[in-house]
N, C-alpha and C positions, 0 to 999 in steps of 0.2 A: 282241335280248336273248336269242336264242339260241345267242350263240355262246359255244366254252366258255373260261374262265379257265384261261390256261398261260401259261409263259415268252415269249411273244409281248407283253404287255402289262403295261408298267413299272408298280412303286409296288402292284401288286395281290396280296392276302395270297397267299404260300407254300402255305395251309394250305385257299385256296378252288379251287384247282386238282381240274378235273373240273365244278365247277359251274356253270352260265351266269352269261354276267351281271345274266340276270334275275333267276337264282335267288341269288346274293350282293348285287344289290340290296335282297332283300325282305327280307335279313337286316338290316336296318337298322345295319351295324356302325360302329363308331365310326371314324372314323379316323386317329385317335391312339391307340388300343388295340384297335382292332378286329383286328389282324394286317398292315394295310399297311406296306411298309417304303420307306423313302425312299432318292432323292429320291422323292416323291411330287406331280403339279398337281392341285390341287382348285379347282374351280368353283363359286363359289357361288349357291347356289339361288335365294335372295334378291335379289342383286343380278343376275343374269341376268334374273329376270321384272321387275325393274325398269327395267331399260334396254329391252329389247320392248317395255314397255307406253309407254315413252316416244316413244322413235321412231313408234311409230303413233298415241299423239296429236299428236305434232307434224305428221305427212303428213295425219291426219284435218282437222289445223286451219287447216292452207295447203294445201289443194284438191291434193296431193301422189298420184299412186302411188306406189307403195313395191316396187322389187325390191331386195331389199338381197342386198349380194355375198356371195354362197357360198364365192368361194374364201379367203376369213376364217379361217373353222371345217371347209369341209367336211365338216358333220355333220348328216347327214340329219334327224336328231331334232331338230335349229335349224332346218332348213328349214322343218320341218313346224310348227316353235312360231311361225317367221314368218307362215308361211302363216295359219295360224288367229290369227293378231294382225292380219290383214288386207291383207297383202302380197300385191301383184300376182302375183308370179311370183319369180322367183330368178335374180338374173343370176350368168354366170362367164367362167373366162378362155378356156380351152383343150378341144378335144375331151373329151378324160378327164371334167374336170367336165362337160361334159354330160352324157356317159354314168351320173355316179354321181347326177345330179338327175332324169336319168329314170330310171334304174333303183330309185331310191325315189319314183315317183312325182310328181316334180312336172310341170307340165302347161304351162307358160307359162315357157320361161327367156329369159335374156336374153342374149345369148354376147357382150360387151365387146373382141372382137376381131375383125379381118376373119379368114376361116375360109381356108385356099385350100389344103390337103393333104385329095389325092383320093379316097383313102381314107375320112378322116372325113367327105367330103361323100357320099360312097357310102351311107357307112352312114347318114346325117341324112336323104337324101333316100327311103329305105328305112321311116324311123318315120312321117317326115314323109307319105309314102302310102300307109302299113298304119293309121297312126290320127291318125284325124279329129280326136281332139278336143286334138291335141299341136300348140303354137306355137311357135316358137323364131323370133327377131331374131338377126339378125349383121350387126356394121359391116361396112362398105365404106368404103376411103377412096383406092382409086387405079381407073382404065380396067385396069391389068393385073392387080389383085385382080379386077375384076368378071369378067375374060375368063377368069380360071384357073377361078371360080365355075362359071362358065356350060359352060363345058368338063365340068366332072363332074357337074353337073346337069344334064349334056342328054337333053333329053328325058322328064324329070321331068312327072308328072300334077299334081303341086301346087309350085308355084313357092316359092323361099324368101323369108322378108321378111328386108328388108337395108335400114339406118340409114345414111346419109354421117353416116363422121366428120371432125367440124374439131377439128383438131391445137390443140395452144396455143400455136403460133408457131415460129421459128425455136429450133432447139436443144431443142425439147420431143420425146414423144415419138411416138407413131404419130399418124396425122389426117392428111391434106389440110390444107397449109400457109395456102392462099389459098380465096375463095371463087371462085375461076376453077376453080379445081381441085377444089371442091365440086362444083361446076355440071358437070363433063366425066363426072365420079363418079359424079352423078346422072343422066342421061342416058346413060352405057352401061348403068348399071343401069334403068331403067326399059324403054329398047330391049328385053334379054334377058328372055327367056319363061320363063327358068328365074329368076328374080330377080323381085320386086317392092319397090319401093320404098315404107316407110313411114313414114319421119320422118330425122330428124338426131340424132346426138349427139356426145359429148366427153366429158372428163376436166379442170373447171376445176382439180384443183390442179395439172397440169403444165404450168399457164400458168408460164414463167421469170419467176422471181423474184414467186409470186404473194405476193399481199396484195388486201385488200379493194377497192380501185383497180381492180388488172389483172383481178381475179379477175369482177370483174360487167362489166366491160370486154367482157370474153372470152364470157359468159353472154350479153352483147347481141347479137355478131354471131350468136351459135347462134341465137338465137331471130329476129333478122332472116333468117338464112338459111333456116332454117323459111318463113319466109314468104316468100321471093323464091322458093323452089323450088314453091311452090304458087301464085303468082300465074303460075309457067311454064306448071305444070301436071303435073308432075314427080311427083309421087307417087298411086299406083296408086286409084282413083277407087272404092276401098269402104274400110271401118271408118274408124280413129281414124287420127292424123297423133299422131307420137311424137316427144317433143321432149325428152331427157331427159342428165342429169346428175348430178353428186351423189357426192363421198365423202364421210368423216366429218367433216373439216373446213371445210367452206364449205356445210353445205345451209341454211344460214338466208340466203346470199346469192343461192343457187338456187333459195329458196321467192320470195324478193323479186324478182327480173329474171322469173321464169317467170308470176309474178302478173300482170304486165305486158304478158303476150303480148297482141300483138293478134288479135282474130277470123280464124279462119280458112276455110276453103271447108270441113273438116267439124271434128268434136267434136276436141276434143287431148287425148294423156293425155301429163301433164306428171310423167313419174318421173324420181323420185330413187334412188340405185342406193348407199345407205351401207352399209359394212360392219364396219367395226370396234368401230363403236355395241354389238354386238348382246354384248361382255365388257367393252368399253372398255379402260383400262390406268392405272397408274399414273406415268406419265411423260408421254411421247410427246403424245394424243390429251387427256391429261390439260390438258397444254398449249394442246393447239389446238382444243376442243371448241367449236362455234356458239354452247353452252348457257355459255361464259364473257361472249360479248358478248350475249346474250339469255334470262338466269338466270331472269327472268319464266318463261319458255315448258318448264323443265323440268332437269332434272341428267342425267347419269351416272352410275354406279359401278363401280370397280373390282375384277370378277370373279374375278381368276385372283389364286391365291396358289401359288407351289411351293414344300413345304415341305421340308427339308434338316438331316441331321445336322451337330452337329461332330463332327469327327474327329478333330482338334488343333490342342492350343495350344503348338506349339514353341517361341513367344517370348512377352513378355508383350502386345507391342501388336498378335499374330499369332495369326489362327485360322482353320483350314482346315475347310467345309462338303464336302457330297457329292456336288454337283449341279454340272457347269459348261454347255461348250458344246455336248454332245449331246442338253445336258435343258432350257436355256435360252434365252429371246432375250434377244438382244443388238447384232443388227444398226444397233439405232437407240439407245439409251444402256445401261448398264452395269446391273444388276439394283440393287434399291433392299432393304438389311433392314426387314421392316415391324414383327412380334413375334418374340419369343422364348419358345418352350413351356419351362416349367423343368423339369427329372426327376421332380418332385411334382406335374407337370400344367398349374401357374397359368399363364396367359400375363400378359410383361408388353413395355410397346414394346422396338424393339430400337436406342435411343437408346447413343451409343455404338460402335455397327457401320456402318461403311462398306465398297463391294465398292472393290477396288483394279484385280481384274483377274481374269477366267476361264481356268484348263485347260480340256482336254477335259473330265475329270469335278470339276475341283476349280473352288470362287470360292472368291479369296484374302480373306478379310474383314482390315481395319486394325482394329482394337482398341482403343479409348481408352482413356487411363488412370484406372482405378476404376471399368470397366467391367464387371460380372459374365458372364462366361459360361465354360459346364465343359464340357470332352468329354459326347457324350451327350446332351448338349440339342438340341431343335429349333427350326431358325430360318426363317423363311416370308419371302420376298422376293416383293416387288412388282417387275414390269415394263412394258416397253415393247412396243408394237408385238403390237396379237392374231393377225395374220398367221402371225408365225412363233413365236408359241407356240403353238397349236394343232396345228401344224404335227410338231410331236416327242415327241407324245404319241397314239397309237391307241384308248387307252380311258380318259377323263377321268372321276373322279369325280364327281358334283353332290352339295354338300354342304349343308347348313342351318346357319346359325348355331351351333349348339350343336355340332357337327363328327360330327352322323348324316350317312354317308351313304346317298341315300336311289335315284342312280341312276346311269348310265353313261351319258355323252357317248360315240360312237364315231365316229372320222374317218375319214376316208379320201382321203390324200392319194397 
């Protein structure tokens, strides 16, 4: 919150340049007249603490850990709202995110890839024995990942913990395809003094062609595997045995197959690792959310709005907004009009607008016929996929219903 408001961060008034962003948070300014200018992404306040507070009753209420993925948001201020919602640790993909989840602190990550660039294992095995009270997990899922590991860990005072991952089969993507090749995986890793072995995991939706079938299908060998690797003896003979899974689409079949594990030789922590939960979307996740086949247990809502001028109306069933492909996602479906702000302020839905097709800075809205809207109005579209909306944005408003905003998201991707 101390850094200052300039030209580096879109949608932020002209007029607060020079002021932190703490200190243009505390001005509580509108953001519809407050001096922001569009395109502008607003997060909403409301429905952010509501989707946190959901995921961690759901984990509280299936015996669940919860590292939910950082590389979503990349925003340390979500890390920290996870954290204190009761989140184990913070899982991510790539060196880089490690470095930005310890460098704000967190203590327990989760690193969802095998690591094996020497450098960043330099530098891991460097925190990993200046402090004590720093934990990091990294898959393994081949003998020549474990050998490149051990190579630049050598001779390490505190060994790394390292997860075998099982793949989701043929044509999916990273994991050890077979449990032979779990088994070989585990066993160089458990051999290496620079390595310790603490559990297994995966990635159920990159089962091909999952569905609820393949999907707990794929959850069962993880969790037998877990236990043929401990009845070997395979995993390093102190703390928890780690058995974990989980994106935003299938943790209610991950709360179900992991319920089921059977006893092991010690305690299991059985995490879940969701992350698009934590703004959800209006499309995408909207689609595929646990909480459509288990509505008892809890909702979602969608977070993110970006809000956008028009610029013109060339033809009558044609109207060009300000925002395209450097301000929006789209990799998963085409942005959705949600309201229309009118030049007198009211909002009303934006019934009648559909997107046709993104420029770089322009979406093409279709125009029905008898549709109102004027140059000059703002339009908020709803999307897909929180990954890569986060993702093109640096400093994200957090907004309240009434459209104060009240604070700054800051990423860092």
């Amino acid at each position: 919150m101390d850094e200052l408001v300039d030209y580096r961060f879109k949608g932020l008034p002209p007029d607060a340049d020079g002021l932190t962003l703490g200190e243009l948070a505390a001005q509580q300014r509108s953001l519809f007249t407050g001096g922001f200018t569009t395109p502008v992404l607003a997060l909403s306040a409301e429905a952010l603490a509501h989707n946190l507070a959901a995921l961690a009753r759901y984990c509280a209420a299936h015996g669940l850990a919860f590292a939910p993925h950082g590389k979503t948001s990349m925003a340390p201020q979500l890390f920290q709202r996870q954290l204190d919602a009761g989140a184990w640790g913070i899982t991510v993909a790539v060196p880089h995110q490690v470095r930005v989840a310890h460098a704000h602190g967190v203590r327990r990550i989760f690193l969802a890839n095998e690591l094996v660039d020497p450098a960043a294992l330099r530098w891991l095995r460097e925190r990993l024995c200046a402090e004590a009270d720093l934990s990091v997990v990294c898959y393994v899922d081949s003998p020549a990942g474990v050998d490149l590991m051990a190579q630049a860990l050598a001779g390490t005072a505190r060994p790394l913990d390292v997860v075998v991952e099982l793949g989701g089969g043929p044509g999916a993507r990273t994991g050890a395809r077979t449990e032979q090749e779990c088994f070989a995986t585990a066993r160089a890793a458990a051999a290496s003094p620079a390595l310790r072995l603490v559990g297994v995991a995966g990635y159920e939706a990159e089962v091909p062609g999952a569905d609820g079938e393949s999907v707990r299908a794929w959850l069962a060998r993880l969790t037998a595997l877990a236990a043929d690797l401990d009845a070997a003896g395979l995993f390093a003979d102190a703390g928890e045995i780690i058995v974990s899974a989980g994106g935003s689409a299938w943790f209610d079949a991950v709360a179900e197959v992991f319920a089921a594990l059977p006893p092991l030789s010690r305690p299991v922590l059985r995490l879940l690792r969701s992350g698009a939960y934590v703004s959800h979307d209006d499309l995408h996740y909207t689609r595929l959310t646990p909480f459509n086949r288990v509505p008892a247990e809890g909702t979602l809502e969608p977070a993110f709005r970006i809000w956008t001028q028009v610029l013109s109306r060339p033809e009558p069933g044609q109207a060009f907004v300000n925002a395209g492909k450097r301000d929006l996602a789209y990799d998963l479906d085409l942005p959705v009009p949600v309201t229309v702000r009118g030049r007198d302020g009211r909002p009303r839905p934006a019934a009648g607008l559909s997107v046709r097709r993104l420029s770089d800075q322009h979406t093409w809205l279709d125009v029905a016929p008898g549709t109102e809207l004027a140059v000059g109005e703002w339009v908020a579209l709803g999307m897909s996929h929180p990954c890569t909306i986060f993702e093109k944005w640096q400093a994200i408003p957090l907004v309240a219903a009434d459209g104060t905003v009240t604070d700054f998201v800051r990423t860092y991707f």
